[in-house]
N, CA and C of each residue as an Amber inpcrd file, in Angstrom:
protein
   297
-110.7860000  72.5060000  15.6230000-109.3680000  72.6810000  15.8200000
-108.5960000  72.4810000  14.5140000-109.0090000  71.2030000  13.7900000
-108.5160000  71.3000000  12.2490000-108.4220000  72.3390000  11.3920000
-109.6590000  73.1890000  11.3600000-110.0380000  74.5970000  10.8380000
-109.0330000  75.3530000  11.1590000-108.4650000  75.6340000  12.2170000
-107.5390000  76.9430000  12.7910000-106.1390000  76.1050000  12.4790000
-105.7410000  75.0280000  12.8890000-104.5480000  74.7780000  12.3690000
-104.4410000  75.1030000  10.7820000-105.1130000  74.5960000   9.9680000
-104.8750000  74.7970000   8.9000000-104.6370000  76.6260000   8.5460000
-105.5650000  77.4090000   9.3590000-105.9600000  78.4070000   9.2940000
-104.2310000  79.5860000   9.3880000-104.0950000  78.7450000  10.7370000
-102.7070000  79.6830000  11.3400000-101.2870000  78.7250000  10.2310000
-101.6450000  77.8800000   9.5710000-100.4850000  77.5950000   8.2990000
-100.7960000  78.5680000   7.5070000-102.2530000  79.0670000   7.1660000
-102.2110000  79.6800000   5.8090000-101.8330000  81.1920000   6.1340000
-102.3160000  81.6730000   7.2270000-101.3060000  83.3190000   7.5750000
 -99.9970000  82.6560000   7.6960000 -99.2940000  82.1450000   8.0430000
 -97.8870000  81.7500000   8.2280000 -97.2940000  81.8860000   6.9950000
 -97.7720000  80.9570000   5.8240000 -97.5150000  80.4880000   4.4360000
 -97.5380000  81.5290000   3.5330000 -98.6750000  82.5290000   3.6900000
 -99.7710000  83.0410000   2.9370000 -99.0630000  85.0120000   3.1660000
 -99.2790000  84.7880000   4.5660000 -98.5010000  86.2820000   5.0380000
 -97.0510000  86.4470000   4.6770000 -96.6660000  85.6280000   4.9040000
 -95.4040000  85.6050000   4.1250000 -94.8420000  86.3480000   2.6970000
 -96.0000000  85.5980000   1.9100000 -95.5480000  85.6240000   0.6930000
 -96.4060000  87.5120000   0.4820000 -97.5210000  87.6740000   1.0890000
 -98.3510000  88.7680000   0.8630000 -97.3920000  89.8400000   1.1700000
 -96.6960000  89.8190000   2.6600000 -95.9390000  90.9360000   3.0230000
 -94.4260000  91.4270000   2.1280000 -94.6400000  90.3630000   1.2340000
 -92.9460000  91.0130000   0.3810000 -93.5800000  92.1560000  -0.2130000
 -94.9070000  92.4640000  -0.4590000 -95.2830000  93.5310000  -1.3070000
 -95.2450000  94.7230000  -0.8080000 -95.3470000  94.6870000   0.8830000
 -94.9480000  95.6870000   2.0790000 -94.6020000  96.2090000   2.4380000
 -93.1070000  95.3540000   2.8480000 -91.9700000  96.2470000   2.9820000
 -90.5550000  95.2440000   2.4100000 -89.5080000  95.3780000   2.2570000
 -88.8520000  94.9350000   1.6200000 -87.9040000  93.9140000   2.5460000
 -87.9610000  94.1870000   3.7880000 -87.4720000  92.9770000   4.9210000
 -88.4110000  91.5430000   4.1580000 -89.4300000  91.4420000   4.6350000
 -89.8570000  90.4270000   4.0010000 -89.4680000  90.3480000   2.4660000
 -89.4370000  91.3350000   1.1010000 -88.9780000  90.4380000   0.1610000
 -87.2250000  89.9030000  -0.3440000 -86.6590000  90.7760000   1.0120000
 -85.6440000  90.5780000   0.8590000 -85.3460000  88.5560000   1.7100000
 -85.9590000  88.7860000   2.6590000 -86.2230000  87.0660000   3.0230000
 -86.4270000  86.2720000   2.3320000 -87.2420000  86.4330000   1.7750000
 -88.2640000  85.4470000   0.4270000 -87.2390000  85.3530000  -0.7970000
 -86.7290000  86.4080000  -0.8870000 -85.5230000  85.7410000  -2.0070000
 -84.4420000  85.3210000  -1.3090000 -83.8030000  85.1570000  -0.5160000
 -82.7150000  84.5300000   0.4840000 -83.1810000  82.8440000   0.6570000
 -84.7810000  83.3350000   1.1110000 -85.1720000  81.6560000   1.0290000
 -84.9600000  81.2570000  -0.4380000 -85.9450000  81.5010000  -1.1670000
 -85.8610000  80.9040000  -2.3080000 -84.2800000  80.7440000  -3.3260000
 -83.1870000  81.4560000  -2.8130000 -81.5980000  81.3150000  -3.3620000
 -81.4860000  80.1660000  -2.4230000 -81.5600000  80.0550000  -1.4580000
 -81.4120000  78.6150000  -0.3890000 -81.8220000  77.2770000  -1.2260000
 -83.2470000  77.4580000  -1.3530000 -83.8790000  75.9920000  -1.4910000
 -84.1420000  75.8640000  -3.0640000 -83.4210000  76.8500000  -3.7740000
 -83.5310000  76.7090000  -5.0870000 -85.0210000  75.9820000  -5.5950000
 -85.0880000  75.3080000  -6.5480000 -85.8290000  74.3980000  -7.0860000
 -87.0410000  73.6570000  -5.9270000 -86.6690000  73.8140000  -5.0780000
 -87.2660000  72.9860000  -4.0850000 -88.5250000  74.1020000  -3.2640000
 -87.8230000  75.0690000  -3.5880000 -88.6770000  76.3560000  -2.7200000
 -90.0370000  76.2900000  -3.4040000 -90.1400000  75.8760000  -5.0570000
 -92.0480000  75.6860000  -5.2150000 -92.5760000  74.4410000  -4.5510000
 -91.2660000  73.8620000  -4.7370000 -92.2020000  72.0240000  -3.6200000
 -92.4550000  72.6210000  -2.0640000 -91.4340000  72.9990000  -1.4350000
 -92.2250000  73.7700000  -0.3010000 -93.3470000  74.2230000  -0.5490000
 -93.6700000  75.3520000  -0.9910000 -94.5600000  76.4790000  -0.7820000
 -95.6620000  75.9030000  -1.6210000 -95.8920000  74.6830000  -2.4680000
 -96.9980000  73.5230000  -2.6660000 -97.5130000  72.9370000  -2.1810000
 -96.3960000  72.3340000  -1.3030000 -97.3410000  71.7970000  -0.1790000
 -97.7100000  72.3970000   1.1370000 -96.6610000  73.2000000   1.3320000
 -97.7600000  74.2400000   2.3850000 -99.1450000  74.5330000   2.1290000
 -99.1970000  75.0010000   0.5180000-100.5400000  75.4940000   0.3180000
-101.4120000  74.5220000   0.0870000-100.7380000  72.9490000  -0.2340000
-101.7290000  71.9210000  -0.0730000-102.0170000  71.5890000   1.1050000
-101.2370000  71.6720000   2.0680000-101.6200000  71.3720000   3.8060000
-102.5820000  71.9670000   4.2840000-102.6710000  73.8300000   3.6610000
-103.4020000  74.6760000   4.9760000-105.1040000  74.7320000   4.0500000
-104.5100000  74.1880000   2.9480000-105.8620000  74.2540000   2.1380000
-106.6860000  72.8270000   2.3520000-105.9570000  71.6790000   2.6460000
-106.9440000  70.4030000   3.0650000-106.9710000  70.6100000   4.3830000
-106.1430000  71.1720000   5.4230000-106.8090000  71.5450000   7.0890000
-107.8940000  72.2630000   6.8760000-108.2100000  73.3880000   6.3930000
-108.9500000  74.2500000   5.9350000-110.3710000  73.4670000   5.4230000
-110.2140000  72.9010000   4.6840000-111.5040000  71.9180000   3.9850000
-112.1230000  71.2620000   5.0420000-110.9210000  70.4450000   5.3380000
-111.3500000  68.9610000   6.2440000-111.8130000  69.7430000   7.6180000
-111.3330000  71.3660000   8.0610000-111.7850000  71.8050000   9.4680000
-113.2910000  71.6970000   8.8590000-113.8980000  72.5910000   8.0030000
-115.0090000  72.8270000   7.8590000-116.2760000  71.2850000   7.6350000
-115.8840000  70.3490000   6.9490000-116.1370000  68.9340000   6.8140000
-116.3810000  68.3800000   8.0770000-115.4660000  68.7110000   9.0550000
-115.5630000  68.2540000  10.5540000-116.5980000  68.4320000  11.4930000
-116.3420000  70.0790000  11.2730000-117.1450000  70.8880000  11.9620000
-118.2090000  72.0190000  11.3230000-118.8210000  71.4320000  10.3160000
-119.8410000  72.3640000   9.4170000-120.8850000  73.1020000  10.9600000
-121.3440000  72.7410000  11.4650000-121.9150000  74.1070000  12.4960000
-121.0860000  75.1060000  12.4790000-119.9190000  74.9980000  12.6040000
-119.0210000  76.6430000  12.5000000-118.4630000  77.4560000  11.6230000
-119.4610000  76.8210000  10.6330000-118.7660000  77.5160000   8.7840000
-119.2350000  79.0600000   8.9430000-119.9880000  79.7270000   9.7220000
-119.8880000  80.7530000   9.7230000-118.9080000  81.6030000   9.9570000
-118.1140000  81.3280000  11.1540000-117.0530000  81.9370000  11.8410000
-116.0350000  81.3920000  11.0440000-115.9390000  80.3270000  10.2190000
-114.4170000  79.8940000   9.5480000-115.2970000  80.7090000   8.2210000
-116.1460000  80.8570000   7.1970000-116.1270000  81.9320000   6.5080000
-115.8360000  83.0240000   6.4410000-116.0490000  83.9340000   7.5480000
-115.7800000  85.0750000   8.3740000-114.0360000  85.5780000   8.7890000
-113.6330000  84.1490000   9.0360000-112.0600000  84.0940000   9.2650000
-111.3320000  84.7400000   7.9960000-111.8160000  83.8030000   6.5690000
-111.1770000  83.2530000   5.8630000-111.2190000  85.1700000   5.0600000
-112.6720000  85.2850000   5.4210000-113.2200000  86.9600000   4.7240000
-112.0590000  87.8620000   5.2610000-111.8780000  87.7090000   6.5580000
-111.2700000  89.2320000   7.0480000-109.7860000  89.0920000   6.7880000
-109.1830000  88.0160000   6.7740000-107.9120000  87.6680000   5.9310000
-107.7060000  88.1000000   4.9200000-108.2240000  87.7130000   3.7410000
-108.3390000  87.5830000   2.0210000-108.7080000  88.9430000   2.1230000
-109.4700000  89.5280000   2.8300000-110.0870000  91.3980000   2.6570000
-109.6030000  91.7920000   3.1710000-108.6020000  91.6420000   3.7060000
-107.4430000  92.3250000   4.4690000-106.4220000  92.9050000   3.6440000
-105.5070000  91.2990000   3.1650000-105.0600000  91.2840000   2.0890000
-105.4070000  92.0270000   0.7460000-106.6690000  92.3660000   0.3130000
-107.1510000  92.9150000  -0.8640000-107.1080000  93.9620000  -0.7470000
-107.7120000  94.0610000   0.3930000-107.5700000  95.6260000   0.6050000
-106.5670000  96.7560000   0.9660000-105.8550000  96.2190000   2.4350000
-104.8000000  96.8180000   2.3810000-103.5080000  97.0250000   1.7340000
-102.8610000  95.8800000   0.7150000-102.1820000  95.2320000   0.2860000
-101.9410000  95.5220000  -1.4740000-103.1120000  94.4310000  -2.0950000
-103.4310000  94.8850000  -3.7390000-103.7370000  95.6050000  -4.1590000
-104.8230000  95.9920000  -3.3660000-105.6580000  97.4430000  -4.3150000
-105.1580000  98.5320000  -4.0260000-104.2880000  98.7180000  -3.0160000
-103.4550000 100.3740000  -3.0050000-102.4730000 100.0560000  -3.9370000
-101.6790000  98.7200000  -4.3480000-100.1520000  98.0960000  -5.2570000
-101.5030000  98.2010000  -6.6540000-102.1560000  98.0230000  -6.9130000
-102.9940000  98.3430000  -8.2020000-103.2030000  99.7840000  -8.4470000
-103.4090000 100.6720000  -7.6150000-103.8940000 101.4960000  -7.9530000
-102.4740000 102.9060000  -8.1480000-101.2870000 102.8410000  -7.4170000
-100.1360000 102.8020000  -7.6120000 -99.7140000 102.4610000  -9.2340000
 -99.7420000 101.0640000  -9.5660000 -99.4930000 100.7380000 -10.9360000
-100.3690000 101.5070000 -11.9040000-101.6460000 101.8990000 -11.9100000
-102.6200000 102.7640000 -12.7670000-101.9400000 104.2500000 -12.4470000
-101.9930000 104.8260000 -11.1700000-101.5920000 105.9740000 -11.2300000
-100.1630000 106.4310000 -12.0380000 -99.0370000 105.4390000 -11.8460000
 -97.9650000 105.3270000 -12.2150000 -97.7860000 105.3100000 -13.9970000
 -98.8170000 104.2120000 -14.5790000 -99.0980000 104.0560000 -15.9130000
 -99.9840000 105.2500000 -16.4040000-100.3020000 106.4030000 -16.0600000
-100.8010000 107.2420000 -16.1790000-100.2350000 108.5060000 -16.1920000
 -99.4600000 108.7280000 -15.9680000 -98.1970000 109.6430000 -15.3020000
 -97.2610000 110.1800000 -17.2240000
């Protein structure tokens, strides 16, 4: 259960910040937040990523029989992200720098 809490902070935390690259609702949020909490918006978004990253640890520490399926989690997330996300915004920037 540690594993997935931490898990559903880091899409929360994590998606967040991934989807400004998306569509512009989200980066138009993300700068609204960050004009809000000024200075404070990296102490947020630090310790979020220190929270979902020691739930994350400490799930697997807990419960090492299920490091398969929390590897697997962590894969189709992050390759989600890479894939749908960076490598079309990379390959955009090459095509673009090429032009």
């Amino acid at each position: 259960m540690i594993f997935w809490i931490g898990f559903i902070l880091m899409v929360l935390n994590e998606g967040f910040v991934i989807m400004r690259h998306v569509h512009p609702w989200f980066a138009t949020k993300r700068e609204a937040l960050m004009a809000k909490l000024g200075s404070k918006w990296k102490i947020v978004h630090g310790l979020a990523d220190t929270l979902w990253i020691a739930l994350v640890s400490i799930g697997f520490a807990v419960n090492l029989s299920n490091w398969k399926v929390y590897v697997i989690a962590l894969l189709i997330f992050w390759g989600s992200a890479l894939f749908f996300v960076y490598v079309p915004k990379l390959i955009k920037i090459i095509l673009k720098a090429n032009d």
